[in-house]
C-alpha positions in Angstrom: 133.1 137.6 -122.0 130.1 140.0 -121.9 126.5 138.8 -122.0 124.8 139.6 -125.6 121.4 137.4 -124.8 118.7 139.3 -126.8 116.8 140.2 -123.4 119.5 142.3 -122.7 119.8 144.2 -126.6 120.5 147.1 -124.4 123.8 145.9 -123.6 124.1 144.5 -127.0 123.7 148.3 -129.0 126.5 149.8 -126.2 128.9 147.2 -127.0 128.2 147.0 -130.7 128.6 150.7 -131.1 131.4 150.5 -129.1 133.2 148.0 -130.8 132.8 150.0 -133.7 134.0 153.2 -132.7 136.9 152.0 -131.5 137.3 150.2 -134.9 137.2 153.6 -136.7 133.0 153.3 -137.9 132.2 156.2 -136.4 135.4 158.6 -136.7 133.0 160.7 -139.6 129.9 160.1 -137.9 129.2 164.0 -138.6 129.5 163.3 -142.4 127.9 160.0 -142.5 123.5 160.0 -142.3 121.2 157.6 -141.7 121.2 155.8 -145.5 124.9 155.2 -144.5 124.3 152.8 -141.9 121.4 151.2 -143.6 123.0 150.6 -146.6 125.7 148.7 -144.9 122.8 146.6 -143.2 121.2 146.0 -146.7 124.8 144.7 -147.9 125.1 142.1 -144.9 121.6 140.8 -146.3 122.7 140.2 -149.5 125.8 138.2 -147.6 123.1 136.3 -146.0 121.1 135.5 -148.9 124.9 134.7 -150.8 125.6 132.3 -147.7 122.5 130.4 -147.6 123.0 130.1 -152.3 125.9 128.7 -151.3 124.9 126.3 -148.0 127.3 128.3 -145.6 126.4 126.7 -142.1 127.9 126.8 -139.1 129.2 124.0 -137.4 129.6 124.6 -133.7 130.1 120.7 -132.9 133.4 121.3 -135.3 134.5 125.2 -133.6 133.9 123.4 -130.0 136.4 120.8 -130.7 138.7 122.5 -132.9 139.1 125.1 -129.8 140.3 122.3 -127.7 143.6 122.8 -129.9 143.3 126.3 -131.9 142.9 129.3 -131.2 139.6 131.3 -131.1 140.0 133.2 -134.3 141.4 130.2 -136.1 138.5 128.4 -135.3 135.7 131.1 -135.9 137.6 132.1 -138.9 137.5 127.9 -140.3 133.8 127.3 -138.9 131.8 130.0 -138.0 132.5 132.9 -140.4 130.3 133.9 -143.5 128.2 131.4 -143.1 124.2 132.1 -142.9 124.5 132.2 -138.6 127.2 135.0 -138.8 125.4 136.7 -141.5 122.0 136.8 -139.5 124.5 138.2 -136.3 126.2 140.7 -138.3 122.4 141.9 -139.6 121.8 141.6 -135.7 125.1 144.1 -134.6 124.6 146.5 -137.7 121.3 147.6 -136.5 122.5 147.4 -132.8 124.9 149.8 -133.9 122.9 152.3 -135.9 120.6 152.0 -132.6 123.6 153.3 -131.1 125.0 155.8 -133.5 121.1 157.7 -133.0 120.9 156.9 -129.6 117.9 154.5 -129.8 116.7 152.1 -127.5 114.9 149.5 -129.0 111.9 148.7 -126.4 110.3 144.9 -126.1 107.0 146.2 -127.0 108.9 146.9 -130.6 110.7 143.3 -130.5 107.6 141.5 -130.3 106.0 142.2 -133.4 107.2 139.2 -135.1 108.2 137.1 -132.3 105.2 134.4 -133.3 105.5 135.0 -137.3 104.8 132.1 -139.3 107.5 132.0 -142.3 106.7 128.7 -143.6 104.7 130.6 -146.3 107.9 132.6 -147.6 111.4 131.2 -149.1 114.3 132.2 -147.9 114.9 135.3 -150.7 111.6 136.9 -149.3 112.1 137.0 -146.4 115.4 138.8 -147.2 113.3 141.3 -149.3 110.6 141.9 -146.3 114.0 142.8 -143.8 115.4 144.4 -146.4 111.9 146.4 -147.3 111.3 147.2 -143.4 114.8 148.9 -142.9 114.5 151.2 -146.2 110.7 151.9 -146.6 109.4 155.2 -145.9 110.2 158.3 -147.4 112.3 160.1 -145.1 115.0 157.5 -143.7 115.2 159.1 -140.3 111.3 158.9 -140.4 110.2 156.6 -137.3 113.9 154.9 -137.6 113.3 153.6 -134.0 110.1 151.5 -134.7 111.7 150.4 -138.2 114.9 149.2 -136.2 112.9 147.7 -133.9 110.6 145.6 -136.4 114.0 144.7 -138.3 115.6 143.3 -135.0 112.5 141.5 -134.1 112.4 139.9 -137.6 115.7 138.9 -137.5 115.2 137.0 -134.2 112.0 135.4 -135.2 113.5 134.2 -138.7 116.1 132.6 -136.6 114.1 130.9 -134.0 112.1 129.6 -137.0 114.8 128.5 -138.5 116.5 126.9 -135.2 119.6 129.5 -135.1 121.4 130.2 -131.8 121.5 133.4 -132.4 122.2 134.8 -129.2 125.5 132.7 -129.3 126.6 133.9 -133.1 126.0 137.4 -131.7 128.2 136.8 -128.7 130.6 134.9 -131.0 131.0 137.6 -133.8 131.2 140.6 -131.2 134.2 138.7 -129.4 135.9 138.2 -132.8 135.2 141.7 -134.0 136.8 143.4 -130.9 140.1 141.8 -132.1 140.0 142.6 -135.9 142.2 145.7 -137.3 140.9 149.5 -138.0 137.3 149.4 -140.4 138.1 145.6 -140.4 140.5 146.2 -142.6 138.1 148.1 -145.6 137.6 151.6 -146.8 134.1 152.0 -144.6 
């Protein structure tokens, strides 16, 4: 299995636009712009903010002993899938892929914005809002799309060491399940 640690997000927006190419995402990149891809990152934060209404966690104690017996995508499917820890990698791969699509590296300098944020003060539906807000503010949506990307990223990865999330593991997870689903995952786009 490939390595998708954070320190290495280089490897991580290859592989996720990779994945996704050869899962059809990118077959009309020349008709698809920027708000495309955000878009689809603003709709996996609404499935985060619909896992954690509904108390979607993981349980990785239950996937590591289920796979003693099942099968990877049975067990990821059962434990793992749509809850708030996927959700959080799938925001994580989204933007690793539109870094891809535009050809965007995202640089440490940009991933350590947030890296020491305090989010004690804000619930759980504002910090959704501020991600969503520092994809999709600006006026031009290409405008500074690298620093925005980069922010976004860094956000994600401080939320989740707040919060105690592995998420270097759910992004290692999800990509390893997402190279075996079918064409678009099985929807329109």
């Amino acid at each position: 299995m490939k390595d998708y640690r954070l320190e290495k997000f280089g490897l991580i927006i290859h592989d996720a636009y990779d994945i996704a190419s050869a899962h059809g995402f990118h077959e009309k990149d020349s008709e698809l712009n920027v708000e495309h891809f955000l878009m689809l990152i603003v709709s996996e934060i609404g499935e985060l903010v619909d896992a954690d209404r509904r108390g979607r966690r993981s349980g990785f104690g239950l996937f590591d002993d289920a796979l003693r017996t099942r099968d990877f995508r049975y067990c990821f499917e059962t434990y793992i899938k749509d809850t708030v820890e996927d959700e959080f990698a799938d925001i994580a791969i989204r933007i690793a892929d539109l870094c891809g699509v535009y050809g965007i590296e995202v640089s440490p300098a940009a991933m350590d914005d947030y890296f020491e944020s305090d989010f004690s003060c804000l619930t759980f539906t504002e910090r959704a809002f501020v991600l969503n807000h520092m994809l999709v503010s600006g006026d031009d949506a290409e405008e500074d799309l690298e620093n925005r990307l980069g922010s976004a990223l860094s956000f994600v990865v401080a939320w989740c060491n707040a919060d105690g999330i592995d998420l270097a593991r759910h992004i290692s997870m999800k990509m390893k399940y997402n190279e075996g689903r079918p064409m678009l995952n099985g929807k329109k786009y």
